[in-house]
C-alpha positions in Angstrom: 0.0 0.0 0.0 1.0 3.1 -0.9 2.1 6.3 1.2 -0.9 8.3 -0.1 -3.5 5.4 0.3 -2.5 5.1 4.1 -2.6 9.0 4.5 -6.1 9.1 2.9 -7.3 6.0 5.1 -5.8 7.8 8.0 -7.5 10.7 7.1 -10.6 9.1 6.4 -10.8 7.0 9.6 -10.1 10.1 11.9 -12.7 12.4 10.5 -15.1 9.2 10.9 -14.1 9.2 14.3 -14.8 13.1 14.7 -18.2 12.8 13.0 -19.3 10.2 15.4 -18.7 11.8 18.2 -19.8 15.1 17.6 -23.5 13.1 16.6 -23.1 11.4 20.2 -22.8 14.8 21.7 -25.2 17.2 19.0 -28.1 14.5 18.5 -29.5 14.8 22.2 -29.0 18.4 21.6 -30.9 18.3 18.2 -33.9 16.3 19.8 -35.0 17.9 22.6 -35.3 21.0 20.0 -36.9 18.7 17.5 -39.5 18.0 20.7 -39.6 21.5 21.7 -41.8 22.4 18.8 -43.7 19.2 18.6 -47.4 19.0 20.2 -48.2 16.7 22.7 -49.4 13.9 20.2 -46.2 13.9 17.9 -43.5 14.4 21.1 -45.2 11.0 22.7 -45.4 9.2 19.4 -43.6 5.7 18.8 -42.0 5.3 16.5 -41.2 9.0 16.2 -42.6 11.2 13.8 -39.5 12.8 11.9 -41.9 15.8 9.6 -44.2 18.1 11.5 -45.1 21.3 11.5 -43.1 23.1 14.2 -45.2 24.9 16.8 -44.6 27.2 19.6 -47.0 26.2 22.6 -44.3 24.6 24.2 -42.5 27.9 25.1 -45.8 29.7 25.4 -47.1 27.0 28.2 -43.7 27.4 30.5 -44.0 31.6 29.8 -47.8 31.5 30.5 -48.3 28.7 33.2 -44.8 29.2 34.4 -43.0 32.1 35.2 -40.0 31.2 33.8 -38.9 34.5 32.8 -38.6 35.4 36.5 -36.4 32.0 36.7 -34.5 33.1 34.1 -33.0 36.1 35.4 -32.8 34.6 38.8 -30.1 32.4 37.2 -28.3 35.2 34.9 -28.5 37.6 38.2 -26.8 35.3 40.6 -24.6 33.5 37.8 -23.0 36.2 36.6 -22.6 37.9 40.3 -21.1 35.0 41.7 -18.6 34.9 38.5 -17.6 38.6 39.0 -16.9 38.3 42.3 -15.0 35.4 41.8 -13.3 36.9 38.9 -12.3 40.1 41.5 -11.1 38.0 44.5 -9.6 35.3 42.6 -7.8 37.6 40.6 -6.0 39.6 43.7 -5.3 36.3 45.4 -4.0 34.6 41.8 -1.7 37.1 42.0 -0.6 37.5 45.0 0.5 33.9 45.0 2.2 34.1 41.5 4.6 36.8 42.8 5.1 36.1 46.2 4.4 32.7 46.4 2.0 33.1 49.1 1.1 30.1 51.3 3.5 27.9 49.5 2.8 24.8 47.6 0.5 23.8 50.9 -1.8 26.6 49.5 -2.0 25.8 45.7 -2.9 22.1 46.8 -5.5 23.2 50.0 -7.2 25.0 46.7 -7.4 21.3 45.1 -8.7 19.5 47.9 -11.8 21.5 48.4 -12.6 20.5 44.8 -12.3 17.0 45.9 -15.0 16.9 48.8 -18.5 15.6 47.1 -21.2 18.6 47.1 -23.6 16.2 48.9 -21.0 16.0 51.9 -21.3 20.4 52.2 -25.0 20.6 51.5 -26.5 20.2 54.6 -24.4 22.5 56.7 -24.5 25.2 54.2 -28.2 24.8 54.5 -28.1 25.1 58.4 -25.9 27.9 58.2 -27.8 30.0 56.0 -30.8 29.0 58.0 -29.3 30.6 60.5 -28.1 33.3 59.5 -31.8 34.1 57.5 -29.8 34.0 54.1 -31.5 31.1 52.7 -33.7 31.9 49.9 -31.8 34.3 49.2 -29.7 35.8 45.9 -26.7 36.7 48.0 -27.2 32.9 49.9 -26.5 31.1 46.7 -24.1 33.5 45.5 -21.9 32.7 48.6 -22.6 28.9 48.2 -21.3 29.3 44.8 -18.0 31.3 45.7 -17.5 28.7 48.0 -16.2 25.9 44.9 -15.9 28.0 42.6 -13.6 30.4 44.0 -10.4 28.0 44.0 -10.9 27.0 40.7 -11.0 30.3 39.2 -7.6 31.1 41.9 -6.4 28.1 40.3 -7.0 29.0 36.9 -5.3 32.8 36.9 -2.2 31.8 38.7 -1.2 30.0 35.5 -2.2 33.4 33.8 -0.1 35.8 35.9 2.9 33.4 36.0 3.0 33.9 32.1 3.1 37.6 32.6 6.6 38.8 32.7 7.7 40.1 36.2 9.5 43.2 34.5 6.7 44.5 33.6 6.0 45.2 37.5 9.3 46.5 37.7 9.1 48.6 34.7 6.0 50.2 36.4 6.8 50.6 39.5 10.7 52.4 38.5 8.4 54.9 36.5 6.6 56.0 39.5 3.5 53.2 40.0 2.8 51.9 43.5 2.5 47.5 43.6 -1.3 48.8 43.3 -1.2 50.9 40.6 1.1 48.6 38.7 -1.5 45.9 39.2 -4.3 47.7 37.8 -3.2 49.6 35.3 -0.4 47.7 33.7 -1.0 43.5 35.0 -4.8 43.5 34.9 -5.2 44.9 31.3 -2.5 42.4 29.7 -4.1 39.4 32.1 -7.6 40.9 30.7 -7.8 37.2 28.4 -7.0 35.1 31.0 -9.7 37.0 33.6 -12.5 36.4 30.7 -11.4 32.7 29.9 -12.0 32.6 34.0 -14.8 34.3 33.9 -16.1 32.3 31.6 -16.1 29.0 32.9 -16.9 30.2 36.8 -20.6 31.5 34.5 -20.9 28.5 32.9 -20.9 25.9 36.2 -22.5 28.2 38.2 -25.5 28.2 35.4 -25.3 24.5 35.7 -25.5 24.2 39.0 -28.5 22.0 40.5 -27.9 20.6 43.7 -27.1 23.7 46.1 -29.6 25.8 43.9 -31.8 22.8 44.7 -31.7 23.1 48.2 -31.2 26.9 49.1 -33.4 28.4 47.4 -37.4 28.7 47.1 -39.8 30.1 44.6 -38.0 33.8 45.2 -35.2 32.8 43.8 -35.3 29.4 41.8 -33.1 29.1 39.4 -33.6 27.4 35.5 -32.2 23.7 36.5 -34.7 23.7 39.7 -37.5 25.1 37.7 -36.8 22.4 34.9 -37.1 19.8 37.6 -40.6 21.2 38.4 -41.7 20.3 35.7 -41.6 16.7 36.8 -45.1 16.4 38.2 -47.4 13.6 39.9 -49.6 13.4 36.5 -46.2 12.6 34.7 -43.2 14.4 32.7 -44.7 17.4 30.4 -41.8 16.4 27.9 -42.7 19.4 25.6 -42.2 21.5 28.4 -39.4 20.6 29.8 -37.7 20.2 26.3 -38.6 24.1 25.6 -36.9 24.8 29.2 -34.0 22.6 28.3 -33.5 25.1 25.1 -33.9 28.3 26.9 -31.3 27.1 29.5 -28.4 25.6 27.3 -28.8 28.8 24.0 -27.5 31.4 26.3 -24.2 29.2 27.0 -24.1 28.1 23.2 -24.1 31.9 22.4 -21.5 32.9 24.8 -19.1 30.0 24.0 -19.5 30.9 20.0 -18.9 34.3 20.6 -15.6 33.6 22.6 -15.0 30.6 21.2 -11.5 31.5 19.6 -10.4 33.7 22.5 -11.6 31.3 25.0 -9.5 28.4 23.3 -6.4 30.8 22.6 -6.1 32.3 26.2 -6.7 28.9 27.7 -4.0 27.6 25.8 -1.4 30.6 26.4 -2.0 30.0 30.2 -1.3 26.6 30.3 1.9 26.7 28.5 3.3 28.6 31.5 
């Protein structure tokens, strides 16, 4: 066999391989929109029906019946908080321990272990705390619940970031007059401005996905999408239309944002981890 025959098998079989698992990951996604806009009849039907005019009740009955506009911006309220905050405090400790190696290697891996204790393990003591201290139900409850594993992570993300950054250019600033401070905001922060996106980013991404704590500290004042899908799970069965036209809402605005950075995302993420 030839050089070029192996090459275009090669070829061949590895696209094949790409193909089939990007339908293994985009075919749930493409049915639960296919069932979205499918009546009641068609989205129980079996064997499935594959043609149908699309319609819209589906959205109009968790709108109408539901207020999931109310859940909606519960979730992009306290998701995006709980990311900027994270993004603000991680960012100050990131740095601090990539230039003066603060609390050691000890530190870096005390960050890791608290991503190694199960959720289930912290749940009910959060929930006693915040009973406590009247926060449960609360936006800024669940925000703190969410800084609380997804505040290493981020730490643990930027370090690489600031490591990457030249030290001189601290020194550069702070010879021409610029306090540590100064230095740090006007000179570090803009050129780590990539890096505090890509983190960004990701801490928006699992605190949207987030079910279990949002499950169990918060009410009908502050539900957020995942709980309110799970409502939809009732004693006269699964409204599958319904929950398929939640399932959309909640997964387009993280398609959105992960096209529209995709490149960056993907670049910065790779420039950090080189250092």
């Amino acid at each position: 066999m030839s050089s070029r025959s192996k090459r275009f098998i090669s070829v061949f079989v590895s696209n094949f391989l790409l193909v089939l698992a990007s339908l293994v990951v985009l075919l749930p996604i493409f049915w639960v929109i296919r069932t979205s806009l499918a009546n009641r009849y068609i989205a129980y039907k079996i064997p499935p029906e594959w043609f149908f005019a699309p319609t819209f009740d589906n959205y109009r009955v968790i709108f109408n019946q539901y207020p999931f506009q109310k859940y909606l911006l519960n979730s992009i309220y306290i998701s995006l908080l709980a990311a900027i905050v994270a993004v603000i405090i991680g960012s100050l400790a990131a740095y601090s321990i990539a230039r003066f190696r603060t609390g050691g290697s000890f530190l870096r891996l005390s960050m890791l272990s608290t991503q190694m204790l199960p959720p289930i393990t912290l749940i009910i003591p959060i929930y006693l705390i915040f009973q406590t201290l009247k926060i449960w139900d609360s936006p800024m409850g669940l925000i703190i619940a969410y800084l609380s594993f997804n505040l290493p992570y981020t730490v643990w993300i930027l370090i690489g970031f600031f490591q990457s950054i030249p030290i001189d250019l601290d020194e550069a600033a702070m010879i021409d007059g610029c306090s540590r401070l100064q230095a740090l905001f006007k000179i570090i922060f803009p050129v780590a401005l990539p890096g505090l996106i890509s983190a960004g980013t990701f801490s928006f991404i699992m605190n949207w996905n987030e079910f279990l704590f949002a499950l169990v500290l918060t009410g009908k004042n502050t539900r957020t999408l995942p709980v309110a899908i799970a409502s939809l799970w009732t004693q006269q069965g699964v409204q599958i239309g319904a929950v398929s036209a939640a399932t959309v809402i909640t997964i387009l605005p993280v398609i959105i944002l992960t096209f529209v950075i995709q490149k960056s995302l993907v670049r910065n993420l790779t420039f950090g981890a080189i250092k």
